[in-house]
N, C-alpha and C positions, 0 to 999 in steps of 0.2 A: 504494500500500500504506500502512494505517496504522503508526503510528508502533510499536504490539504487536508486526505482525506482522512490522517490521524486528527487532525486539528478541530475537523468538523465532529467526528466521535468524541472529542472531548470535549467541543460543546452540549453534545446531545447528553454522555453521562453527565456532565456538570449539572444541565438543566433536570433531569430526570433525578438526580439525588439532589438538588434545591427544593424541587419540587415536594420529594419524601419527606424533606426536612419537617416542615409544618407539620404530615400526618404524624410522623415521626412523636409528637408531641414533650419533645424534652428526652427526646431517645426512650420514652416509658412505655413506645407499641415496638414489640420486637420486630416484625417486619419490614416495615418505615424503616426501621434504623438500621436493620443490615440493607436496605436498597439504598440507604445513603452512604454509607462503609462500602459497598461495592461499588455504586455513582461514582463518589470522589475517589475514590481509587483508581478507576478505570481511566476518570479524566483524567488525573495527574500521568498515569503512565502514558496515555495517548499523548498531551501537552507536551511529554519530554521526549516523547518520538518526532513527533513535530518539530525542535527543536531544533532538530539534527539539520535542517534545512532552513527552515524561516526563523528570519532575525528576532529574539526574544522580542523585542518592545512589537514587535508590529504581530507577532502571535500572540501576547498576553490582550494587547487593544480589539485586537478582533474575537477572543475567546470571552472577554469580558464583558464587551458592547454589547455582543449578538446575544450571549447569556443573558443579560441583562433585560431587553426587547423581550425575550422569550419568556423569559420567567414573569415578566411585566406582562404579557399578555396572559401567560398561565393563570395569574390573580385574579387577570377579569373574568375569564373563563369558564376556572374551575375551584375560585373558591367566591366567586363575586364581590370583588374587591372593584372600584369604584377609583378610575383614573381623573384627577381635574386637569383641566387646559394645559397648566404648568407640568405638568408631570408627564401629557404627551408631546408638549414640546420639547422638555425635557430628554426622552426617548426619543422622539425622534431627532435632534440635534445626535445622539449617538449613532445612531445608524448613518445618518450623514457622514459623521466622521469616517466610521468602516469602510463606507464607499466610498469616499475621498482617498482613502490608504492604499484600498482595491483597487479604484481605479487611474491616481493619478501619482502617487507615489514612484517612487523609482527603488526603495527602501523593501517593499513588499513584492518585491518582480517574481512571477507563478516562474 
């Protein structure tokens, strides 16, 4: 696998044991909590396979931005959590940035 498509799995478990976290409820539902022990596990290994190719600062901003978007839509979603103005400008000023990095960066070249 390339180095992408580690980075993009380690978005997905990041988001997937963020997500656990809440059911999680303070680590006290044992389920939740080993889906978050294996999530962030998975992402850190995948992040640091990623590594191996893409410049740390432009994998951490992209694994963090898009994490961030995702898990912020996860809110609204599936736990009905409730975004004001500020908060999707907010959000969306970050994915701006991602695509800025993506596509106009010379720092993040596929």
């Amino acid at each position: 696998m390339n180095a992408w498509g580690y980075l993009a799995l380690a978005i997905l478990a990041e988001v997937i044991a963020t997500s656990a976290l809440k059911a999680a409820n303070g680590f006290s539902q044992l389920v939740p909590s080993v889906v978050v022990i294996a999530g962030y596990g998975t992402a850190f290994y995948c992040l640091s396979a990623a590594l191996r190719s893409v410049p740390l600062g432009i994998a951490y901003a992209i694994w963090s931005g898009v994490g961030t978007a995702l898990i912020a839509l996860i809110g609204v979603v599936l736990y009905k959590q409730k975004l004001d103005p500020a908060a999707m400008l907010g959000i969306g000023l970050i994915v701006a940035g991602v695509l800025v990095l993506n596509l106009f960066s010379r720092s993040s070249a596929h």
